[in-house]
N, C-alpha and C positions, 0 to 999 in steps of 0.2 A: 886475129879475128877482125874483121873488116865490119862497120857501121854502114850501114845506108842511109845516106842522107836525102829527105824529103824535099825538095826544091818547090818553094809556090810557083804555081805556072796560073798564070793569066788564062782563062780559057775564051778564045771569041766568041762571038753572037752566030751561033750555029753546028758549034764542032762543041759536040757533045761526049768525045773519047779524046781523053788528056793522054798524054804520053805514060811509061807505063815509070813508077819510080816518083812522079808526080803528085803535089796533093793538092787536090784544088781547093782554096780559101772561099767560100761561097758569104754573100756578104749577109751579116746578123737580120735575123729576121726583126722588124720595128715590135717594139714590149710599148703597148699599152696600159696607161696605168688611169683607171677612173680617178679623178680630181674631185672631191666631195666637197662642196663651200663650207666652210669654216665659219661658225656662227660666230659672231663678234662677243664679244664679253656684254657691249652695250645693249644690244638685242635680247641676250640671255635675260639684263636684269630687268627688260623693258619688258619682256615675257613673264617675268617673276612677280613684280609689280601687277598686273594686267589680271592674271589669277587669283593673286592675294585681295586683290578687291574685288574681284567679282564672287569671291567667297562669301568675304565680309557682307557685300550688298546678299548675298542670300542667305546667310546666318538671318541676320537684323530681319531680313523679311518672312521668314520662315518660322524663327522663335515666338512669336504672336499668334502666331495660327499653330499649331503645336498645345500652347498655352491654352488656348482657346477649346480646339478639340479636348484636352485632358479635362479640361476643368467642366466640359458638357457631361464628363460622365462621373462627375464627384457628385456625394449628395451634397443638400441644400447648408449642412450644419458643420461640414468638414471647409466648406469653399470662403465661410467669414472667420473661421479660426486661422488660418494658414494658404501658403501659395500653395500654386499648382503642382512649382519644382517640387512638394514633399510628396506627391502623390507617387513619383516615379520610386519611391523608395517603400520596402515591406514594412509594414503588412499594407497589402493593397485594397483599399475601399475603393468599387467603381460600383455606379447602377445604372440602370436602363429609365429609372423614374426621371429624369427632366424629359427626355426623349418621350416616353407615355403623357406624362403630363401637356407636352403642347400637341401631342397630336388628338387629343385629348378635348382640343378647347373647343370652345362654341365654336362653329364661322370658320376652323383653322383648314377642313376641306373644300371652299368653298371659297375661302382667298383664296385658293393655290389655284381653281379652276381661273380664277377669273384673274389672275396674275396671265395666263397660259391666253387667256381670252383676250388680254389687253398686249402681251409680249409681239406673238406670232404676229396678229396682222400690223402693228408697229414696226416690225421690223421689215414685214415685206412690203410695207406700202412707199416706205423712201426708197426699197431698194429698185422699185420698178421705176421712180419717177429718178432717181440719180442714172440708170441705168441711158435712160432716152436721154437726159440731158447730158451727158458725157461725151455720148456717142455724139449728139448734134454740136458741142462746141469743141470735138475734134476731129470730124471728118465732114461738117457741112460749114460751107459758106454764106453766112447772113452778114449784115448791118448790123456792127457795134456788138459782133460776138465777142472780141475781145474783153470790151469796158464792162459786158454783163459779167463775164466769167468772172473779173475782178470784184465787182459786186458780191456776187455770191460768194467768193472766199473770204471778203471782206467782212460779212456777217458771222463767222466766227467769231471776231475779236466783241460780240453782241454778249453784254450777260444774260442769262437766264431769268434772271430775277426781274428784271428789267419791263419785261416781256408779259408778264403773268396778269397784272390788273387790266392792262389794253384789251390783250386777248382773251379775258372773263366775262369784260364785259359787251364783246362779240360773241361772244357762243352764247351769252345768259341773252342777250336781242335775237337771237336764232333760235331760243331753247334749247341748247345741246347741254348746259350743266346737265351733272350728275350721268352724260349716258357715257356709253365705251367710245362712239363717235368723237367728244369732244378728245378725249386722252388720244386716241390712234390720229387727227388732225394736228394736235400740239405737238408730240412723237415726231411727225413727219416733217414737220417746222423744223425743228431744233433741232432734227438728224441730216435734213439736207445738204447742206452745206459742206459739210465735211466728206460728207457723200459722193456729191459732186465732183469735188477736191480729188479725191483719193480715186476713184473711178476714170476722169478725163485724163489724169495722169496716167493710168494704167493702160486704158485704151488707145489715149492719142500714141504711144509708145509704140503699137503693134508695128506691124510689116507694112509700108505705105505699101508694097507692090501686092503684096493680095488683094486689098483692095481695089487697086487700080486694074490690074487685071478683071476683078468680079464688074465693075463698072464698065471693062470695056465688052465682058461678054455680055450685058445689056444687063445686069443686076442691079436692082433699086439699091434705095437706102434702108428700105424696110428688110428686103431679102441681104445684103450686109449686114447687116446691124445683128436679125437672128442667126441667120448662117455661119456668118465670121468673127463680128465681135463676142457675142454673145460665148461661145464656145472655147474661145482664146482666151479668154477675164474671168474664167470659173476660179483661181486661185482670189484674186481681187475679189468677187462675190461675196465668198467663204469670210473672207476677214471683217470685208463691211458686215456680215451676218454677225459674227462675232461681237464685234462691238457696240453695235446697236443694239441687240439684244441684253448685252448684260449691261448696258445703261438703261433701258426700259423696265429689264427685270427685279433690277437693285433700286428702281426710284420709286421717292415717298413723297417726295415736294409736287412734283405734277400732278401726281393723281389725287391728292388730297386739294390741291386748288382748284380742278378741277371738276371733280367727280362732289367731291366735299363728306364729312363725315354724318352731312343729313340721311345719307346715300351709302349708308354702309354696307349696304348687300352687293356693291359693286367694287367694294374698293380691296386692293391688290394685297397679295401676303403681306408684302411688307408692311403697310396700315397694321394689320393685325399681330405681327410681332409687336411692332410697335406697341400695342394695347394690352399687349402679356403686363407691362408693370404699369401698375395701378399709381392713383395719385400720391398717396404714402409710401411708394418704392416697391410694392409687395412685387416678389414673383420675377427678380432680377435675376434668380439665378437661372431663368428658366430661358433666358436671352442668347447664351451660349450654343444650346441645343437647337432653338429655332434658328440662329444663324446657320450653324453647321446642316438643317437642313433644307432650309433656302438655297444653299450653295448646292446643292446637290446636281440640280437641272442647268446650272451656269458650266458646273464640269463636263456633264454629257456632252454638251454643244460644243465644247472648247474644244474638249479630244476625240470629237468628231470629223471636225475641220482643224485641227490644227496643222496637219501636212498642206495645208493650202494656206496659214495664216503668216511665214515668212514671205512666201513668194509674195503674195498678193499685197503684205505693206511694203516691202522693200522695192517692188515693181510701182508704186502706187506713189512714193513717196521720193525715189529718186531719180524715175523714170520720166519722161517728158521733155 
């Protein structure tokens, strides 16, 4: 019985029919293999680490406010016997009486109007004049634009405290004590700066060539400014909003130096939480509640813009 044996034949560049007894070796098609980087042991722990405090920082900041919420909805006589942590366990005592009680109080609808009176236009009134000034110390050419902008960032490092007798006793030669004017003025002082800051940075960052195009097809600085910047720096806006306001809305030092407690039909929630505890203590437990709903109008605004409040500090703060 005879074997046939398969001889490799070489086939040339073009002769496509090998002899017949022949087996043509065709050469391995290339095996790709995906290469996936290999995390390093180092990385892994530098990522373990990085999580594990970012936990921690939000346990710590969390477990206060938690504490706080529970403890608004304990009565008055369970909150001096024991913590809050017992609350989470049966039998469970909650009421709604702190909650009634301050909404309850003399004056407590009529802070919150005039909180709302004093926030809004505080908040919009630096954000128009930061707005103009951004835009002109990063796309307009003056004399000693530089040195001022230094200036104005400079006045940060300014305390607050500092500030408050000078400018009293300007608004008290104007007569502005005691009105909304003098707070929405002082507001706009102390919110500048940072304003400034965080806007030029943002703006000056944009697209030179939009610009420069808008300028070459005969566009002002006025038609720029609305057109272009304006439209581009909505996430920046959003943030300055943010922060101004829950610094106007959570303060008690300005408006009481200002407005004064002569003047108590003007003055802000928080004056009036404030006033929930009486000279002998009375009525602390009712501090919790009015916190938790003070906070309330701080939240709407947060997660209202908050999809604009990364962009616009991260663009604001590392941009430039």
């Amino acid at each position: 019985m005879m074997r046939r044996i398969l001889r490799p034949v070489v086939v040339a560049a073009g002769d496509r029919t090998p002899s017949s007894g022949a087996a043509v070796l065709a050469p391995p098609a290339p095996i790709r293999v995906a290469l996936r980087p290999r995390r390093s042991l180092r990385s892994r722990r530098a990522r373990l680490l990085l999580h594990c405090a970012v936990s921690l920082i939000m346990v710590v900041w969390i477990v206060p406010t938690i504490g706080l919420l529970v403890s608004s909805f304990r009565p008055s006589s369970e909150l001096s016997r024991s913590g809050w942590w017992t609350a989470l366990a049966p039998p469970f005592h909650f009421t709604m009486s702190n909650y009634e009680n301050v909404l309850s109080q003399q004056g407590m609808g009529r802070a919150f109007v005039n909180s709302l009176f004093i926030a809004i236009p505080a908040t919009v009134i630096p954000l128009f004049v930061a707005a103009f000034a951004a835009y002109a110390f990063s796309w307009m050419e003056f004399p000693g634009r530089d040195l001022l902008f230094v200036v104005v960032v400079g006045l940060l490092v300014v305390p607050l405290q500092t500030t408050l007798i000078p400018i009293l006793k300007i608004f008290a030669d104007w007569g502005l004590t005691g009105k909304f004017l003098a707070v929405w003025l002082a507001h706009t002082g102390y919110g500048l700066p940072f304003a400034v800051y965080l806007l030029r940075n943002f703006i000056g960052s944009l697209p030179r060539s939009v610009f420069e195009s808008a300028f070459i097809d005969g566009a002002s600085h006025v038609t720029a400014f609305f057109r272009l910047a304006v439209p581009m720096s909505v996430p920046a806006f959003a943030a300055l909003a943010i922060f101004q306001f829950l610094f106007v809305w959570n303060d008690l030092l300005v408006a009481l130096i200002y407005i004064g407690l002569s003047n108590s039909q003007n003055l802000p929630m928080t004056a009036a939480i404030a006033n929930l505890v009486n000279s002998l203590g009375g009525g602390w437990y009712l501090l919790s509640a009015a916190a938790f709903l003070s906070m309330a109008l701080p939240l709407v605004v947060f997660f209202a813009l908050q999809r604009y409040f990364v962009r616009g500090i991260v663009g604001g703060a590392v941009k430039g």
